[in-house]
VOBA-1610 file (N, C-alpha, C; in pm, whole numbers, padded with zeros to 5 digits, always signed):
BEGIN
Unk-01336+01082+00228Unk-01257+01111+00111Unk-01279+01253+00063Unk-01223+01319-00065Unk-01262+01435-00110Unk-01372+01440-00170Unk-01436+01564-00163Unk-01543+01578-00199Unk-01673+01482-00186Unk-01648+01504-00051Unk-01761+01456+00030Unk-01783+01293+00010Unk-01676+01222-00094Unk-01770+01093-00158Unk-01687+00965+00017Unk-01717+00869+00005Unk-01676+00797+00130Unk-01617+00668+00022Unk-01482+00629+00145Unk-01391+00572+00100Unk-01380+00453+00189Unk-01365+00351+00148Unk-01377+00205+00234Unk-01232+00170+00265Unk-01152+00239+00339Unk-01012+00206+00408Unk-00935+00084+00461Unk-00816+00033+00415Unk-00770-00101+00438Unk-00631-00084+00458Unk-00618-00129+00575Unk-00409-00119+00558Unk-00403-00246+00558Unk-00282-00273+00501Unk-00277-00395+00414Unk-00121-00435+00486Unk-00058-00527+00406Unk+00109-00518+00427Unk+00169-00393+00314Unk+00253-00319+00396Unk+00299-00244+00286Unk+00245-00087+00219Unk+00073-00121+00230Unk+00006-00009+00203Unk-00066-00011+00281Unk-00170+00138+00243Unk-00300+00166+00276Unk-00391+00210+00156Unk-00529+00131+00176Unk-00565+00143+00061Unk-00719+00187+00050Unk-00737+00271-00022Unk-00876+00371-00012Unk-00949+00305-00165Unk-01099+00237-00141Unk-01183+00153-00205Unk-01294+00220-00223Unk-01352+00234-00361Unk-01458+00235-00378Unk-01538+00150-00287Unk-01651+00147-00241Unk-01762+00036-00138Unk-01848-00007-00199Unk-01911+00080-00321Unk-01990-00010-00370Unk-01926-00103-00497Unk-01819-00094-00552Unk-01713-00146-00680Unk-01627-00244-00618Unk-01569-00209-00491Unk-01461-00270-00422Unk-01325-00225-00499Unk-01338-00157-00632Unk-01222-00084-00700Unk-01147-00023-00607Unk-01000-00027-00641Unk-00903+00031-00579Unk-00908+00205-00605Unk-00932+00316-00574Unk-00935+00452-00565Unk-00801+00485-00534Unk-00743+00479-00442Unk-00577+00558-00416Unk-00504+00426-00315Unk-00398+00451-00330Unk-00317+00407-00186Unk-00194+00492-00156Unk-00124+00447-00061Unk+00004+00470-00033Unk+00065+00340+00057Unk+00205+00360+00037Unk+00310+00279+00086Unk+00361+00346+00216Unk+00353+00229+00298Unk+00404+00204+00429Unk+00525+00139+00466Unk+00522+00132+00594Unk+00610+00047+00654Unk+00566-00108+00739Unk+00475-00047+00710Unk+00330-00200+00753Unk+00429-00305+00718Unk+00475-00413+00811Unk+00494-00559+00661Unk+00423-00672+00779Unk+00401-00777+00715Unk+00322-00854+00787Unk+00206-00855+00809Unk+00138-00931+00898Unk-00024-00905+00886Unk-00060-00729+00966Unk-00162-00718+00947Unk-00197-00550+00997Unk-00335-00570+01018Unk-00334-00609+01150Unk-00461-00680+01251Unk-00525-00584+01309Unk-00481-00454+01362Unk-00562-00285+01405Unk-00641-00274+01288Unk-00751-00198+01296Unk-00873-00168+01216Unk-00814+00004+01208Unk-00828+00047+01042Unk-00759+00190+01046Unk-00834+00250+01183Unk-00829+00395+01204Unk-00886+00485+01307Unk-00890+00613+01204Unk-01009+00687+01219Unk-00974+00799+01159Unk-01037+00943+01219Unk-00945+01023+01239Unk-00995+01180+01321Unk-00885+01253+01254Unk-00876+01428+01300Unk-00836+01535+01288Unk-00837+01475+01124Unk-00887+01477+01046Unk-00922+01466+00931Unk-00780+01358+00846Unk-00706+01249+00914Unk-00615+01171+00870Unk-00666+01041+00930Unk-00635+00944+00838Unk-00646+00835+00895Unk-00514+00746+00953Unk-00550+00645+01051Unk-00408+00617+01097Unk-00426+00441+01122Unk-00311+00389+01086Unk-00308+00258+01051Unk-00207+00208+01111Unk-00171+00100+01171Unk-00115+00038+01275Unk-00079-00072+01248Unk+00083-00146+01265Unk+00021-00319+01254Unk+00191-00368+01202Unk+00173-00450+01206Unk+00313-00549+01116Unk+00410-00570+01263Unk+00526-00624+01188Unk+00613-00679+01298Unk+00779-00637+01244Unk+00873-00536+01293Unk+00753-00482+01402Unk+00654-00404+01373Unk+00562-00374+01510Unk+00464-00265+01531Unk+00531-00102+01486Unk+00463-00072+01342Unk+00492+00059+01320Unk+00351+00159+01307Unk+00330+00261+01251Unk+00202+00327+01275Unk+00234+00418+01134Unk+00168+00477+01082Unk+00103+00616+00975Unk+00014+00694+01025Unk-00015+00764+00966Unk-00113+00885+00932Unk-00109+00884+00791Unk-00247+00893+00687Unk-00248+00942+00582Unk-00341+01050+00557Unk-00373+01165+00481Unk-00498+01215+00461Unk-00597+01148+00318Unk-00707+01079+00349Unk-00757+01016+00274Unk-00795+01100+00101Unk-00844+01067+00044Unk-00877+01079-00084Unk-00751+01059-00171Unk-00793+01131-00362Unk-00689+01158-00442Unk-00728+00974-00498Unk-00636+00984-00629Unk-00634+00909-00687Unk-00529+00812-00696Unk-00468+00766-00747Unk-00350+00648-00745Unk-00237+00630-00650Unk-00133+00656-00686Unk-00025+00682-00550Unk-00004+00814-00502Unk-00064+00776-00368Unk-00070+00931-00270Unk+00027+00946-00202Unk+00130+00859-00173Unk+00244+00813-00091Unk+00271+00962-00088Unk+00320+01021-00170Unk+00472+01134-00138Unk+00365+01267-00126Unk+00224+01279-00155Unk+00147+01415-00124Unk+00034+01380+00030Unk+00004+01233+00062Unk-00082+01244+00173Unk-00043+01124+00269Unk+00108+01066+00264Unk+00127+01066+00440Unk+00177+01194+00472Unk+00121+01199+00593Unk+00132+01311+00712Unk+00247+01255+00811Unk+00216+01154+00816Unk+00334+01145+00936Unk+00390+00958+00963Unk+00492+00892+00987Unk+00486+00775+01027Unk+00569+00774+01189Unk+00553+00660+01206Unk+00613+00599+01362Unk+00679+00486+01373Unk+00804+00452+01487Unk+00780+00331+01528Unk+00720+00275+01605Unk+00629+00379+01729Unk+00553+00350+01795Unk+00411+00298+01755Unk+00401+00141+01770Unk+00318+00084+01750Unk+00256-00016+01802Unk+00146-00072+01699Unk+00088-00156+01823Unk+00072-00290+01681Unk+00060-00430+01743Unk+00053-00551+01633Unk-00072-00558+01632Unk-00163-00582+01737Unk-00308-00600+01744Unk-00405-00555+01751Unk-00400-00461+01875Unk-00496-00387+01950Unk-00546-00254+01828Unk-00635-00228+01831Unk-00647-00087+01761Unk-00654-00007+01837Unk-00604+00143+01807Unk-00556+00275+01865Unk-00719+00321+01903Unk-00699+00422+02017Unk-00810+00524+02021Unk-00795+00633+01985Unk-00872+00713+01917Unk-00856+00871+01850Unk-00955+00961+01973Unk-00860+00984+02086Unk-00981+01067+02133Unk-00940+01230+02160Unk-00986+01349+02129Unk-00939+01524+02115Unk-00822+01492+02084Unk-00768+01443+01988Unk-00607+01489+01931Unk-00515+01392+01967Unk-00550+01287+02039Unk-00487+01201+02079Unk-00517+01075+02004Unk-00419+00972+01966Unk-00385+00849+01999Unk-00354+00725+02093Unk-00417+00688+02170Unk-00405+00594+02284Unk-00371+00416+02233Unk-00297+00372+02287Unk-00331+00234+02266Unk-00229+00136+02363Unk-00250-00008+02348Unk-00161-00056+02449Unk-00134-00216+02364Unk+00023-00170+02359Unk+00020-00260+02258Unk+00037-00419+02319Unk+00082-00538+02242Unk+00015-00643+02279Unk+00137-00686+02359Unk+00271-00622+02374Unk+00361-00634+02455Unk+00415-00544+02587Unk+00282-00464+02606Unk+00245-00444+02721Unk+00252-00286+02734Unk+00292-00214+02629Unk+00356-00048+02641Unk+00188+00036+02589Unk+00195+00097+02707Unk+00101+00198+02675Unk+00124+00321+02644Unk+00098+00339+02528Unk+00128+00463+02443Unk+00044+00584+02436Unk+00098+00697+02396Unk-00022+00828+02350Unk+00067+00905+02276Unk-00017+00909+02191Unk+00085+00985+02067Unk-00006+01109+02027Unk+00039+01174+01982Unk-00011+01322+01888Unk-00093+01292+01826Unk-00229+01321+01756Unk-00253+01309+01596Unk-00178+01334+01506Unk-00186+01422+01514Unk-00139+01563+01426Unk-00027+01515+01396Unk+00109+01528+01437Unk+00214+01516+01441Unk+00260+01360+01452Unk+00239+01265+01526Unk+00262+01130+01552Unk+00417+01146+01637Unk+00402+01276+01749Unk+00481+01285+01820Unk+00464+01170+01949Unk+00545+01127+02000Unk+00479+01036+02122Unk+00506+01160+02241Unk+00377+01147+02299Unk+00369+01220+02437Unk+00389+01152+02548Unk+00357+01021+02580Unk+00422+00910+02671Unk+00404+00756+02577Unk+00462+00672+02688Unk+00528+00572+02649Unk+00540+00508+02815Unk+00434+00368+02853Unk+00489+00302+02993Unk+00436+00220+02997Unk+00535+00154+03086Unk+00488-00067+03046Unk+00405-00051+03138Unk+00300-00162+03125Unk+00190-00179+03224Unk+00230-00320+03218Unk+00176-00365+03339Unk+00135-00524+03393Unk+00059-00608+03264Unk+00109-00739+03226Unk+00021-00783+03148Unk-00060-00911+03196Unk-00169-00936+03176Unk-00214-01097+03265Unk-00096-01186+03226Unk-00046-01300+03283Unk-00015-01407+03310Unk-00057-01443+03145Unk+00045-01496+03095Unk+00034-01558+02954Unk+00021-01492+02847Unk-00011-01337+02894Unk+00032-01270+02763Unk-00090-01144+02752Unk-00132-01084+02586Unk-00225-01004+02594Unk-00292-01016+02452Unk-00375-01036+02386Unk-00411-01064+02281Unk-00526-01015+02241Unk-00621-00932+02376Unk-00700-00818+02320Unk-00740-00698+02375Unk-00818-00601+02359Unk-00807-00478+02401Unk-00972-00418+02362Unk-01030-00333+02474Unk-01162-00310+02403Unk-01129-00153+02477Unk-01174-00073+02339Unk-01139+00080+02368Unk-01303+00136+02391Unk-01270+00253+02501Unk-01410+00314+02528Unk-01303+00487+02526Unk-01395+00575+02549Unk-01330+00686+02560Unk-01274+00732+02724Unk-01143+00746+02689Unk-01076+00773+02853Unk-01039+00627+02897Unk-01075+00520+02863Unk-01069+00431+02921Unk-01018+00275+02829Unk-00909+00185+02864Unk-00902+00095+02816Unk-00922-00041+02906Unk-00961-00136+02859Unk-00953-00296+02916Unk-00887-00393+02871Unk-00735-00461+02964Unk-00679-00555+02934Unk-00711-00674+02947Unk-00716-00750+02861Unk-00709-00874+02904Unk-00667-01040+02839Unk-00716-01126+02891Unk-00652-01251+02782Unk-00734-01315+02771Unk-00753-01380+02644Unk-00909-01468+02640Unk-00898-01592+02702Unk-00766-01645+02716Unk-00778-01755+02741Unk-00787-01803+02929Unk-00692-01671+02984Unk-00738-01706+03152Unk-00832-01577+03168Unk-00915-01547+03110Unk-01069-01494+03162Unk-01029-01356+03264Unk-00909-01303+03241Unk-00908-01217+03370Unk-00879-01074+03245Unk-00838-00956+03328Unk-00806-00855+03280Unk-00771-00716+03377Unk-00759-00595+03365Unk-00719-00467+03433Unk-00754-00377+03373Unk-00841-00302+03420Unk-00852-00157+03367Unk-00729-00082+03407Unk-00744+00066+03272Unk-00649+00124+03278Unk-00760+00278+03246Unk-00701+00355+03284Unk-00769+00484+03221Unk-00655+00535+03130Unk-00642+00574+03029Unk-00537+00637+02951Unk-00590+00797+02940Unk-00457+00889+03003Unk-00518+00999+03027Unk-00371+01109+02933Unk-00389+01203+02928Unk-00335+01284+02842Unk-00167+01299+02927Unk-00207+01255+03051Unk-00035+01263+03112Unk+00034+01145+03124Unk-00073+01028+03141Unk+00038+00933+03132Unk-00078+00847+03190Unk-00078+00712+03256Unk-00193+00578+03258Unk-00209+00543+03439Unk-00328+00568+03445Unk-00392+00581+03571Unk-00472+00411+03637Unk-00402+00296+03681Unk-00455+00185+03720Unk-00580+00211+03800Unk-00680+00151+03738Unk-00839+00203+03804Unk-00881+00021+03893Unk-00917+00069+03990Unk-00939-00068+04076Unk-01040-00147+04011Unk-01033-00312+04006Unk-01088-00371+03926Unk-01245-00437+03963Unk-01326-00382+03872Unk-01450-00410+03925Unk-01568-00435+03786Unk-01637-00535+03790Unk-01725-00557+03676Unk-01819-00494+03597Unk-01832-00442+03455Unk-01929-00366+03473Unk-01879-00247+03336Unk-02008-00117+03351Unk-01951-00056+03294Unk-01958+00071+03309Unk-01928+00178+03380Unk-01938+00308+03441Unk-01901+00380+03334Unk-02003+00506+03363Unk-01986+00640+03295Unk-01998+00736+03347Unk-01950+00837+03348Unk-01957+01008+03434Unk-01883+01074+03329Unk-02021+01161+03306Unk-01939+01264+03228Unk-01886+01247+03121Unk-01779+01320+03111Unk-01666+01276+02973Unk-01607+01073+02997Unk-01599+01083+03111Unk-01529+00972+03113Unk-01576+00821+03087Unk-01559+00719+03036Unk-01597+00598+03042Unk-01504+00485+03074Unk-01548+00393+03180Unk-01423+00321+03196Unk-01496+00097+03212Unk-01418+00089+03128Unk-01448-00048+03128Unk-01376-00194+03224Unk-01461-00269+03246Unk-01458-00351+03336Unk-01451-00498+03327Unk-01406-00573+03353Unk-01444-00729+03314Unk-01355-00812+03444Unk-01444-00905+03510Unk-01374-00977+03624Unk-01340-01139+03563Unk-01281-01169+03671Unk-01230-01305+03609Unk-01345-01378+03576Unk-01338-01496+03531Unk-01468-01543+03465Unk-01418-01687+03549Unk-01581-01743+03610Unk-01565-01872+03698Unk-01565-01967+03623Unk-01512-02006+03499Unk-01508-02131+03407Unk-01415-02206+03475
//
């Protein structure tokens, strides 16, 4: 928040809403396009936070702090590119995510320009969660135990062969999960 104090962030239906933590008092919000439940956990980098969620899947940017309605001085930017479930990754300027109907996205920070946009394979029955690492995402479904790595890269989504586990090199991290023998 401003001046250094920290702000307990919530997108809600409709808004986003910046909380005192130790009061639980309401401090600022703004109005969205959120409607419905808003199941993504905010994300916050390049100094905006960004909130995701409803049906459909739309997205924001706000810059946090300020007092009551911030709507018309601190959104930065909105989208229709969105996601219902999964929460976004913030990694150097980017937005990554893959939403729960199968489109893997990368959007701008800054701007909430989309830089790509491409359907990926979803397991058999659907997609209902997502575990973000940096450079790297994991699909899968809880209920048939399987999943696919993906690397999400600044040009567009790189299918990484599927293997258990959890590798790191470098900048990169890429996550793993095999079918499960239940």
């Amino acid at each position: 928040g401003e001046d250094g104090r920290t702000d307990l962030v919530l997108g809600v239906p409709r808004e986003i809403w910046g909380l005192n933590p130790k009061t639980g008092k309401l401090r600022w919000f703004a109005e969205t396009e959120l409607s419905g439940n808003v199941s993504p956990s905010p994300v916050f980098g390049d100094g905006l936070i960004y909130v995701f969620g409803g049906r459909p899947a739309v997205g924001a940017a706000v810059r946090p702090g300020g007092e009551g309605d911030v709507t018309s001085t601190h959104v930065a930017w909105t989208t229709r590119d969105g996601t219902y479930v999964p929460t976004p990754l913030y990694h150097e300027g980017r937005l990554y995510f893959v939403s729960d109907t199968g489109l893997a996205t990368c959007l701008d920070s800054k701007t909430g320009r989309r830089i790509y946009r491409e359907r990926v394979d979803l397991p058999e029955g659907g997609f209902e969660d997502a575990v973000l690492g940096v450079a790297g995402v994991l699909l899968g479904d809880r209920e048939a135990g399987c999943g696919q790595t993906l690397r999400l890269a600044g040009h567009g989504v790189e299918r990484v062969p599927h293997a258990a586990g959890l590798e790191v090199g470098g900048d990169d991290v890429a996550l793993h999960r095999q079918p499960s023998s239940s």
